[in-house]
DSSP file (Angstrom, degrees, kcal/mol; ACC not computed):
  #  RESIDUE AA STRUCTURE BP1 BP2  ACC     N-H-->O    O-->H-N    N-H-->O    O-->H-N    TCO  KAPPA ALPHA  PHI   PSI    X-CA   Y-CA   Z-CA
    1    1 A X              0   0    0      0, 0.0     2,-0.1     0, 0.0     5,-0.0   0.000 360.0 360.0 360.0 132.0   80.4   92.7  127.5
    2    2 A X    >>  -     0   0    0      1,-0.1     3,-1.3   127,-0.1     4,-1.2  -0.312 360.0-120.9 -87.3 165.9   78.7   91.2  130.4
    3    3 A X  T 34 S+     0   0    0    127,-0.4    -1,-0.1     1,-0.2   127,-0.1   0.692 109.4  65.9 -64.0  -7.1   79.8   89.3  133.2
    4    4 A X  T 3> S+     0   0    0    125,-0.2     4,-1.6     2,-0.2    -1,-0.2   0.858 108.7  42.8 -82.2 -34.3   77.4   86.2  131.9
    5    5 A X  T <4 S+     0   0    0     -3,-1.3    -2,-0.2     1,-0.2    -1,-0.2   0.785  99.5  58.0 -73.6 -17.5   79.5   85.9  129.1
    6    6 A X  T  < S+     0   0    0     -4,-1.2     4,-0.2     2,-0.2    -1,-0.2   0.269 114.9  45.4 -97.5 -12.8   82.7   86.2  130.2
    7    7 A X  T >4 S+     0   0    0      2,-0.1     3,-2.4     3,-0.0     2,-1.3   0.689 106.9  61.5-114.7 -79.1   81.6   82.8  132.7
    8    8 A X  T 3< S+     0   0    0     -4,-1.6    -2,-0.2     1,-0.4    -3,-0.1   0.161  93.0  62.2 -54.1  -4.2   80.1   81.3  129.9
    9    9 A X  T >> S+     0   0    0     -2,-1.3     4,-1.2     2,-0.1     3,-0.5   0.697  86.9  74.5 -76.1 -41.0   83.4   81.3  128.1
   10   10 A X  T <4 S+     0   0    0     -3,-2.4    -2,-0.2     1,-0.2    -1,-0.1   0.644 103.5  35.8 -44.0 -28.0   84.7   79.2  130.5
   11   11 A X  T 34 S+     0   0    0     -4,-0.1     4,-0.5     2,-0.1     3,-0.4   0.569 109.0  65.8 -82.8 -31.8   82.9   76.5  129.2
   12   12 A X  T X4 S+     0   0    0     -3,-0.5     3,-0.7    -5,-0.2    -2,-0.2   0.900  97.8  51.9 -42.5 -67.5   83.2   77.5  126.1
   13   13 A X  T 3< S+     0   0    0     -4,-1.2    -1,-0.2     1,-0.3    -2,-0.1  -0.041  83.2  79.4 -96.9   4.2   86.9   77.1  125.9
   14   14 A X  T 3> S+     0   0    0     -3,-0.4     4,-2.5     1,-0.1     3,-0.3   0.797 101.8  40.5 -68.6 -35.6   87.6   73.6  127.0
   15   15 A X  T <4 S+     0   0    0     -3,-0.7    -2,-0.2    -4,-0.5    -1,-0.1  -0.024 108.6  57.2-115.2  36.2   86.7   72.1  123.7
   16   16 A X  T  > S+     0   0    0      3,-0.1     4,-0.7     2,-0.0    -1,-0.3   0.252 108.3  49.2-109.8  -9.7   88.2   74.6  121.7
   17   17 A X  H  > S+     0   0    0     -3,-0.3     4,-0.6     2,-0.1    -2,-0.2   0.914 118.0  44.7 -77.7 -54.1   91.7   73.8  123.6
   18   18 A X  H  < S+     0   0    0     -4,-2.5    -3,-0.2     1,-0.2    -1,-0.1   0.660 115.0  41.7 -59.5 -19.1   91.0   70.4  122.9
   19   19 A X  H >> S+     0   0    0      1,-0.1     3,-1.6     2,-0.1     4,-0.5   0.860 112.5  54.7 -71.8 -38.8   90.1   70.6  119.7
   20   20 A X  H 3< S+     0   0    0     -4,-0.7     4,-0.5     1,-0.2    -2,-0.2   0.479 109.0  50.5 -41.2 -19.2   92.7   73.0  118.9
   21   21 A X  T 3X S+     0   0    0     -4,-0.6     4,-1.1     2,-0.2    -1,-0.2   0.392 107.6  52.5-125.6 -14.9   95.4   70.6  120.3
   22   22 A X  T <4 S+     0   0    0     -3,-1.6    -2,-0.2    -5,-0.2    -3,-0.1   0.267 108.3  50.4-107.8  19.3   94.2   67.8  118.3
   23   23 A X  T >X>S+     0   0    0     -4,-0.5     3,-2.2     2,-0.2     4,-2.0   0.688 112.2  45.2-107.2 -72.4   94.3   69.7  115.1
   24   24 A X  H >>5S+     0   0    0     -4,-0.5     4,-4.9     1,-0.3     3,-2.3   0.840 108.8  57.9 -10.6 -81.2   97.8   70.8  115.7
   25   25 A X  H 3<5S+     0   0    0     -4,-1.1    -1,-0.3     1,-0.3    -2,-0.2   0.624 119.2  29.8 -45.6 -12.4   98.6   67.2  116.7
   26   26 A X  H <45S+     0   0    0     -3,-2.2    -1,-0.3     9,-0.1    -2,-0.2   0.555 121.6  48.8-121.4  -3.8   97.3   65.8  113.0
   27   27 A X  H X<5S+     0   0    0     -3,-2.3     3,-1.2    -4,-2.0    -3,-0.2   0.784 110.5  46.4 -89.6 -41.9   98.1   68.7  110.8
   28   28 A X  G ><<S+     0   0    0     -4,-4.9     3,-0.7    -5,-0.6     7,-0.7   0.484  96.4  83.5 -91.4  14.4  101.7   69.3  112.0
   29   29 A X  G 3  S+     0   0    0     -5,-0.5    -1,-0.2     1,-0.2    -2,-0.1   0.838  87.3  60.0 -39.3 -55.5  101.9   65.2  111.4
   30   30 A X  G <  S+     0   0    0     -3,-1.2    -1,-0.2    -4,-0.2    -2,-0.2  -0.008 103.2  57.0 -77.5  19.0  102.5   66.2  107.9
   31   31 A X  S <  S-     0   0    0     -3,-0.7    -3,-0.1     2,-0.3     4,-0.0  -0.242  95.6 -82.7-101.8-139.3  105.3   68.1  108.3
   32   32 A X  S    S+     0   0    0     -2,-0.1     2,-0.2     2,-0.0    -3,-0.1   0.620  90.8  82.8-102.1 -24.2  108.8   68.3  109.5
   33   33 A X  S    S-     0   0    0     -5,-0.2     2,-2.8     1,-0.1    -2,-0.3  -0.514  90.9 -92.0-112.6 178.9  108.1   69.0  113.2
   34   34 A X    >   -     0   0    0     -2,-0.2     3,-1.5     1,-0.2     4,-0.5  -0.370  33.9-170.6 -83.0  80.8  107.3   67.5  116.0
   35   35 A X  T 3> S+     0   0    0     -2,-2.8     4,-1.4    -7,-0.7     5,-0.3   0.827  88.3  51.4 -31.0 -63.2  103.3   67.4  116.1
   36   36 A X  H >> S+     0   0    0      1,-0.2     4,-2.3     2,-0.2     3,-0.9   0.950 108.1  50.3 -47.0 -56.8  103.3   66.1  119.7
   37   37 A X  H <> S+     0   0    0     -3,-1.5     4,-1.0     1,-0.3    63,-0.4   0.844 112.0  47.0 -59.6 -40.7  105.6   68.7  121.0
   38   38 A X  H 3> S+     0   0    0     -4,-0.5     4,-0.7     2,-0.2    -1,-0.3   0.293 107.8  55.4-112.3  53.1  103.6   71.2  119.5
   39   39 A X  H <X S+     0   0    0     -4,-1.4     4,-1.5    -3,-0.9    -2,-0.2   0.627 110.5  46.7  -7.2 -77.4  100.3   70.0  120.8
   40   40 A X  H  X S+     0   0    0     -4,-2.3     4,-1.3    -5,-0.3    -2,-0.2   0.573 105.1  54.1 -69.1 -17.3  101.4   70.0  123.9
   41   41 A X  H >< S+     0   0    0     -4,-1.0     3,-1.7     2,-0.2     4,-0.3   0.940 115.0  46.6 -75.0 -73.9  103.1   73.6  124.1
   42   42 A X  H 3X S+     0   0    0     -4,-0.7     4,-1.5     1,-0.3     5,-0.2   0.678 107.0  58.3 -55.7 -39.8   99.7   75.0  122.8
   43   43 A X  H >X S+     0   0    0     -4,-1.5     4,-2.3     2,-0.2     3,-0.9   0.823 112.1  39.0 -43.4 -61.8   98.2   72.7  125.5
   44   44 A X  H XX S+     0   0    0     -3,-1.7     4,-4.0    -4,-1.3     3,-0.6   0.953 116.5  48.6   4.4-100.1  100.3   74.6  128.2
   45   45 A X  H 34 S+     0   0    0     -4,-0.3    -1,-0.2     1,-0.2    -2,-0.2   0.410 113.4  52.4 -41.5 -19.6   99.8   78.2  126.7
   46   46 A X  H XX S+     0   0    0     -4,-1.5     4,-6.2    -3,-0.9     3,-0.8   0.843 115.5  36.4 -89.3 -62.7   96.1   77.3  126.5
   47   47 A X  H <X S+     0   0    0     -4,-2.3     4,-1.6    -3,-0.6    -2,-0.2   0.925 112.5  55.5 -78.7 -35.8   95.6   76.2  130.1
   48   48 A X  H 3X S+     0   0    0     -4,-4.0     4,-0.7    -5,-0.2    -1,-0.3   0.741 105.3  51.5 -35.4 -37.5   97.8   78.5  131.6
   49   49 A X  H <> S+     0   0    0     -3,-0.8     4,-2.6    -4,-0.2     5,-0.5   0.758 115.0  46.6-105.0 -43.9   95.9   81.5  130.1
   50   50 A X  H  X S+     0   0    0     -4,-6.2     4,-1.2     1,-0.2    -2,-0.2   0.836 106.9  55.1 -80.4   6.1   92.6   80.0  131.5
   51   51 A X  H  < S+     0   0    0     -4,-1.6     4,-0.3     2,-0.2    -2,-0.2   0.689 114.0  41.5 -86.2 -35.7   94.2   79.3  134.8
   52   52 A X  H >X S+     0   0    0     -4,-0.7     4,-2.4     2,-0.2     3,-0.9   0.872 115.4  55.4 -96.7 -40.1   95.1   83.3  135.0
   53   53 A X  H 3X S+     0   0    0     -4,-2.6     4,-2.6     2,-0.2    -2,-0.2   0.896 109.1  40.2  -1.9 -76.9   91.8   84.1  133.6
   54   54 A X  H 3< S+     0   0    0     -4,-1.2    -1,-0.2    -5,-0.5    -2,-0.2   0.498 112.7  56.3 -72.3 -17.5   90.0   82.4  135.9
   55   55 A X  H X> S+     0   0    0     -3,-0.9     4,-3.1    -4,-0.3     3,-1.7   0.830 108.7  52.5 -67.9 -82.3   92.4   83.8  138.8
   56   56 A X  H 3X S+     0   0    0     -4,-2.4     4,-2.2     1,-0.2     3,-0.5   0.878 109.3  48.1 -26.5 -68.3   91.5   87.4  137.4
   57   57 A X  H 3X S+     0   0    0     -4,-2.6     4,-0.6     1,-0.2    -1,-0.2   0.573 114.5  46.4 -51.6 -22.4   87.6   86.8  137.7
   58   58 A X  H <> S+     0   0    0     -3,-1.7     4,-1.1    -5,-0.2    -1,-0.2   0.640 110.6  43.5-117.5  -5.9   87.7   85.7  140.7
   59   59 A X  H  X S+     0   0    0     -4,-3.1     4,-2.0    -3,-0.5    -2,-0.2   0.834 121.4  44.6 -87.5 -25.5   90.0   88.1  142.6
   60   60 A X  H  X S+     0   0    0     -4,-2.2     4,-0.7    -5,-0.4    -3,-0.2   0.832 112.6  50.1 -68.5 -35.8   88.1   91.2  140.8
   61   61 A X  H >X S+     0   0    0     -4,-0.6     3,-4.2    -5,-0.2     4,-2.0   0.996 113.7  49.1 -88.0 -75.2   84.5   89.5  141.5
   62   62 A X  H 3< S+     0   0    0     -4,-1.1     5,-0.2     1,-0.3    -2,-0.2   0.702 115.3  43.9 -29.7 -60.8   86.0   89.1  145.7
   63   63 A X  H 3X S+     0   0    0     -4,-2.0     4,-0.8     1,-0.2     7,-0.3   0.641 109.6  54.6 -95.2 -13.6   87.1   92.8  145.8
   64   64 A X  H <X S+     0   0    0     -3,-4.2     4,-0.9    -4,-0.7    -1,-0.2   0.984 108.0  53.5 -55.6 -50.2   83.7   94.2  144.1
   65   65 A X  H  < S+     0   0    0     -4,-2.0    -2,-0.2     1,-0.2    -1,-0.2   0.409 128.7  12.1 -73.5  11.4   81.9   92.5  146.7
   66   66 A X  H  4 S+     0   0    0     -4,-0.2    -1,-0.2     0, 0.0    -3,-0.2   0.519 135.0  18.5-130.0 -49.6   83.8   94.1  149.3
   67   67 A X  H ><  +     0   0    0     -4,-0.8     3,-2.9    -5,-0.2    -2,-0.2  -0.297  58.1 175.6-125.1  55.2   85.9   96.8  148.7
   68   68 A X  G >< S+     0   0    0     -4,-0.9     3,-3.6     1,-0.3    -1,-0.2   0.869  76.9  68.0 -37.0 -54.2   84.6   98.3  145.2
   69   69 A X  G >  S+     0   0    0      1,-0.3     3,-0.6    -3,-0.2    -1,-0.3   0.784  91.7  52.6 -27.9 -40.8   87.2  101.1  145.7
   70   70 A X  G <> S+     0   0    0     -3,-2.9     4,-1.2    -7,-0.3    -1,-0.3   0.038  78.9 110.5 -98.5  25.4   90.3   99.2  145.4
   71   71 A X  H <> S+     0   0    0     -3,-3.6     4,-0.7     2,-0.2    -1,-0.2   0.803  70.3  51.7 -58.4 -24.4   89.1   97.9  142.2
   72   72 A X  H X> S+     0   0    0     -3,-0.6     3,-3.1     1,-0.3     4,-1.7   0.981 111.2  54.8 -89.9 -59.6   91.5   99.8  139.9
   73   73 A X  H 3> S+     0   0    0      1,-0.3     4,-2.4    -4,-0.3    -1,-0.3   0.617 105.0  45.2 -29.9 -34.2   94.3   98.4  142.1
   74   74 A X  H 3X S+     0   0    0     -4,-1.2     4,-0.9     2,-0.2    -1,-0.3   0.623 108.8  60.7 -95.9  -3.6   93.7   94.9  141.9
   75   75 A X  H X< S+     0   0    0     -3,-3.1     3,-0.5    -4,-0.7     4,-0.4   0.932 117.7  32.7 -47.5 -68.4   93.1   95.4  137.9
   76   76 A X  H >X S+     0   0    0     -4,-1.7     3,-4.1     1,-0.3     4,-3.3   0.994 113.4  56.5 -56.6 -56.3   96.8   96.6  137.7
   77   77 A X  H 3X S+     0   0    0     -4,-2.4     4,-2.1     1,-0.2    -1,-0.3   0.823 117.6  37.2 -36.4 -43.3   97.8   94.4  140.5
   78   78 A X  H << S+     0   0    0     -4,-0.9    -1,-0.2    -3,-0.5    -2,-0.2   0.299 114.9  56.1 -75.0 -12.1   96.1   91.1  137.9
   79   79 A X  H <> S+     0   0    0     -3,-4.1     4,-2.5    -4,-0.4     5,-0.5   0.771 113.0  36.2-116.5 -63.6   97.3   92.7  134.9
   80   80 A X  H >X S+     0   0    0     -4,-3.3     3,-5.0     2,-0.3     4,-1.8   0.842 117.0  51.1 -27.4 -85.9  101.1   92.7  136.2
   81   81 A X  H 3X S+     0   0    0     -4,-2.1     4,-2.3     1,-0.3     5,-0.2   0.747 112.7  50.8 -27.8 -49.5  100.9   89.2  138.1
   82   82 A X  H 3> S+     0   0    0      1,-0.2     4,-1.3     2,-0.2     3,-0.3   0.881 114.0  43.7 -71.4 -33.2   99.3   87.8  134.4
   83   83 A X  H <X S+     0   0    0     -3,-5.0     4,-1.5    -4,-2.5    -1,-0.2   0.776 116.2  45.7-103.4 -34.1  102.4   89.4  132.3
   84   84 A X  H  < S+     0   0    0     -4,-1.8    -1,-0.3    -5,-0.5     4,-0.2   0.788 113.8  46.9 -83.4 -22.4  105.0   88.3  134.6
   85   85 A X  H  X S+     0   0    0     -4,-2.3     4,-0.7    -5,-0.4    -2,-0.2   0.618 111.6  52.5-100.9  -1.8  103.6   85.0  134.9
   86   86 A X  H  X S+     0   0    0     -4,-1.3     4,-0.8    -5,-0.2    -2,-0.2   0.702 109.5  49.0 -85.3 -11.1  103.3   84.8  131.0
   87   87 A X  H  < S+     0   0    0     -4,-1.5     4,-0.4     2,-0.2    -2,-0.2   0.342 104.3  61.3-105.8  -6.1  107.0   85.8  130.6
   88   88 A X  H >> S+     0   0    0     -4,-0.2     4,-3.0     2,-0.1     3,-1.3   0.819 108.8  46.7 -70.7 -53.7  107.9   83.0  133.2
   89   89 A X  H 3X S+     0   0    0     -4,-0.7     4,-2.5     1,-0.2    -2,-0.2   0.864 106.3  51.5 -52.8 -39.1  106.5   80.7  130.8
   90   90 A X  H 3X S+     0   0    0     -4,-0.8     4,-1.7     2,-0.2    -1,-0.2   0.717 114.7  43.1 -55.6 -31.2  107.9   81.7  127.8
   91   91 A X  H <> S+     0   0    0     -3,-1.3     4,-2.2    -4,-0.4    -1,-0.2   0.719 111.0  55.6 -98.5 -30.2  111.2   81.5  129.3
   92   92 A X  H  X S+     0   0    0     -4,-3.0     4,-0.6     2,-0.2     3,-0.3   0.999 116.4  42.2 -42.5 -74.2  110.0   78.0  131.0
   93   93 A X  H  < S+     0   0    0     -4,-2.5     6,-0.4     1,-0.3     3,-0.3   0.767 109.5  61.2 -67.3 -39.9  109.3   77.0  127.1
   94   94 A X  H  < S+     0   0    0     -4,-1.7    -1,-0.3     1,-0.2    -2,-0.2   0.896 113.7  29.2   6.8-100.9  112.4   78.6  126.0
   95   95 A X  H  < S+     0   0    0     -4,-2.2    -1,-0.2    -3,-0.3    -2,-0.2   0.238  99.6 111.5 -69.7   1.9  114.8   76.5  127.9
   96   96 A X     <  -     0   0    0     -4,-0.6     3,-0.2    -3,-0.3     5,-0.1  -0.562  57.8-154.6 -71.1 138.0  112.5   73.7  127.7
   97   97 A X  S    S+     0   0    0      1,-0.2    -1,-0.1    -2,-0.2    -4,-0.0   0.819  96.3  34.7 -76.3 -47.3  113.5   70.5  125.4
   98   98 A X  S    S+     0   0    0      2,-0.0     2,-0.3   -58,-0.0    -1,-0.2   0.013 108.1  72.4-101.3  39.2  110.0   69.4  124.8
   99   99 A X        -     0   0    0     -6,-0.4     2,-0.4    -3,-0.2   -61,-0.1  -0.908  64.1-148.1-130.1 134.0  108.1   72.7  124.7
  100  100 A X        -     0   0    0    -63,-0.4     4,-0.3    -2,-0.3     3,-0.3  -0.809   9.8-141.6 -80.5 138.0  108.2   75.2  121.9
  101  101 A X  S  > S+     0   0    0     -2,-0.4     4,-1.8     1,-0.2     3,-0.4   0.731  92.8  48.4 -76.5 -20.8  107.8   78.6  122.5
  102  102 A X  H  > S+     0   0    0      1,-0.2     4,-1.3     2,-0.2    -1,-0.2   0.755 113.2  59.6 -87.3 -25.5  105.4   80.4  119.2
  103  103 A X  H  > S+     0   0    0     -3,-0.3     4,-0.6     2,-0.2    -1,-0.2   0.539 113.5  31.7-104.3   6.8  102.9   77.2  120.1
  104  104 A X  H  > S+     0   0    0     -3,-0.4     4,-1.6    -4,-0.3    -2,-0.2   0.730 117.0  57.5-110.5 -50.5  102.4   78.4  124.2
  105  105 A X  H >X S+     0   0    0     -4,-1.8     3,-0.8     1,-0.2     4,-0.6   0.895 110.4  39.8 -73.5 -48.5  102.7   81.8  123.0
  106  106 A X  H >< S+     0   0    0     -4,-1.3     3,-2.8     1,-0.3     4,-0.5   0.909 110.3  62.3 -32.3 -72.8   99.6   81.0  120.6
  107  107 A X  H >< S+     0   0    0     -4,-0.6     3,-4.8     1,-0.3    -1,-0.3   0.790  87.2  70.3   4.0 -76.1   98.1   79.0  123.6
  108  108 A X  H X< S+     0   0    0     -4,-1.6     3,-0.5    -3,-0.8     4,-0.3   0.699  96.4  58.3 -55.4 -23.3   98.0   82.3  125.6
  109  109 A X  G XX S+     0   0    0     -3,-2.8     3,-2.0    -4,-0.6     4,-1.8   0.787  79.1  87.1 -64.6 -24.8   95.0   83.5  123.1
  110  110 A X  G <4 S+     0   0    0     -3,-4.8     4,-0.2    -4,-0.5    -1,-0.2   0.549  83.1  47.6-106.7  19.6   92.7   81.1  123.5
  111  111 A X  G <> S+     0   0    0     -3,-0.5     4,-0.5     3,-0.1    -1,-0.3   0.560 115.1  54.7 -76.9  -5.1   90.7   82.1  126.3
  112  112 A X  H <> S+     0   0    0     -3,-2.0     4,-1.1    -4,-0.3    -2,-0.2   0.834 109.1  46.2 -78.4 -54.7   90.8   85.4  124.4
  113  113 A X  H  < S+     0   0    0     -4,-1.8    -3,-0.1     2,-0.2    -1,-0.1   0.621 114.2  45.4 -70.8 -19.9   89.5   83.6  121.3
  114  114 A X  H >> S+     0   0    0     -5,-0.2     4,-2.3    -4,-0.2     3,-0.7   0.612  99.7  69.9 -90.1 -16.8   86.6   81.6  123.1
  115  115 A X  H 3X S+     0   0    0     -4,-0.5     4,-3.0     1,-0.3    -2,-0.2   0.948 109.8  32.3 -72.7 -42.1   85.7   84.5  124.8
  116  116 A X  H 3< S+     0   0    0     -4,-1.1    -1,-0.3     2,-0.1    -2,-0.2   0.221 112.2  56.4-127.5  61.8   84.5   85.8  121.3
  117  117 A X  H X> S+     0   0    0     -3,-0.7     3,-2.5     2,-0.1     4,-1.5   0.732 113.5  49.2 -74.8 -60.6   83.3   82.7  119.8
  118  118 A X  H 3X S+     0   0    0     -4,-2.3     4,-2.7     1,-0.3     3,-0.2   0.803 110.4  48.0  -9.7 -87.6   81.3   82.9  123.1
  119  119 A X  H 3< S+     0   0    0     -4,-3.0    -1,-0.3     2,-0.2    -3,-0.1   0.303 114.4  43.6 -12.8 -33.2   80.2   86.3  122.6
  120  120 A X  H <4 S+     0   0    0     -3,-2.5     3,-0.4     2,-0.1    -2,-0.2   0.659 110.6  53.6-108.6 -39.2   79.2   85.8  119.2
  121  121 A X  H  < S+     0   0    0     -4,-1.5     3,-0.2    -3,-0.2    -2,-0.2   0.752 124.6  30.5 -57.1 -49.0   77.3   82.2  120.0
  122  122 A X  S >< S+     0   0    0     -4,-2.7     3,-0.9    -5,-0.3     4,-0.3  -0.050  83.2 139.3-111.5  29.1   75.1   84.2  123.0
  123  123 A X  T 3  S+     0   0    0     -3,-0.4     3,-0.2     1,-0.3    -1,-0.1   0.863  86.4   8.3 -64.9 -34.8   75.2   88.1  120.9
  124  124 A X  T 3  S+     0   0    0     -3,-0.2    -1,-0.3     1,-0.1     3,-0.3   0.030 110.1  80.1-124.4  28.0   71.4   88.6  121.9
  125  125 A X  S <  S+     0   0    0     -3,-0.9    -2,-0.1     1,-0.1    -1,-0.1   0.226  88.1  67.0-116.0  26.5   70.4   86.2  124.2
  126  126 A X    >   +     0   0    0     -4,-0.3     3,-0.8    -3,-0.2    -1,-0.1   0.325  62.6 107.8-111.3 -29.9   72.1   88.1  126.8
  127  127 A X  T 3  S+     0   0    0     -3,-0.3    -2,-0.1     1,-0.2    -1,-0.1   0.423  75.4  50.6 -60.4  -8.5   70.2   91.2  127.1
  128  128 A X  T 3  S+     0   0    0     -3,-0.1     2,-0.8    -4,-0.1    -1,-0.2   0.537  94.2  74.8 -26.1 -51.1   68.6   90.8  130.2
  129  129 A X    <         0   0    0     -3,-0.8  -125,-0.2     1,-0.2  -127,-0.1  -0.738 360.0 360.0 -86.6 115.0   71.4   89.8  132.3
  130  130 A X              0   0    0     -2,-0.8  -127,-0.4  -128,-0.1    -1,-0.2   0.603 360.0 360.0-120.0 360.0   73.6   92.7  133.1
């Protein structure tokens, strides 16, 4: 996958948090739980995941353009930082009163999921840029 899509997901993937977060909020309306609460966890887990996303892409992009060598290191280094700062959240949402934890954990997909709506929306008009 190229690097054109993978920013073009970024765009992508505002209005699928926001739609995503106002579908929650009116589907889980008709139940038993609290639609607002989880709304807002996915909201969290959503931006959070593009916040470390976007953290990733731009410390990997910094260290091609200088020090290509120490790429695999700052992979691991990006890969840690994101797992340990997804298991702070979970534990955030945890002990949280107003957050639930399966609607953040959900969250954490959906740069993952625009990435291939993205992908799938731009499948050939991409071959040129590599």
């Amino acid at each position: 996958m190229n690097e054109n899509v993978f920013i073009k997901t970024f765009t992508v993937v505002w209005p699928y948090i926001l739609v995503m977060s106002a579908l929650a909020f009116i589907v889980f309306n008709f139940t038993e739980f609290d639609q607002s609460t989880i709304a807002v966890s996915f909201f969290l887990g959503s931006v959070v995941s593009v916040m470390l996303m976007s953290h990733n892409y731009k410390t990997t992009m910094r260290q091609a353009h200088s020090d290509a060598s120490q790429l695999q290191r700052i992979t691991i280094r990006n890969y840690v930082f994101r797992f340990f700062f997804y298991a702070l959240i979970l534990v955030i949402a945890y002990f949280s009163e107003g957050l639930m934890v399966i609607p953040v954990f959900v969250g954490f997909t959906s740069f993952k999921v625009a990435l291939l709506i993205t992908a799938l929306i731009f499948k050939g008009g991409d071959s040129n840029d590599a």
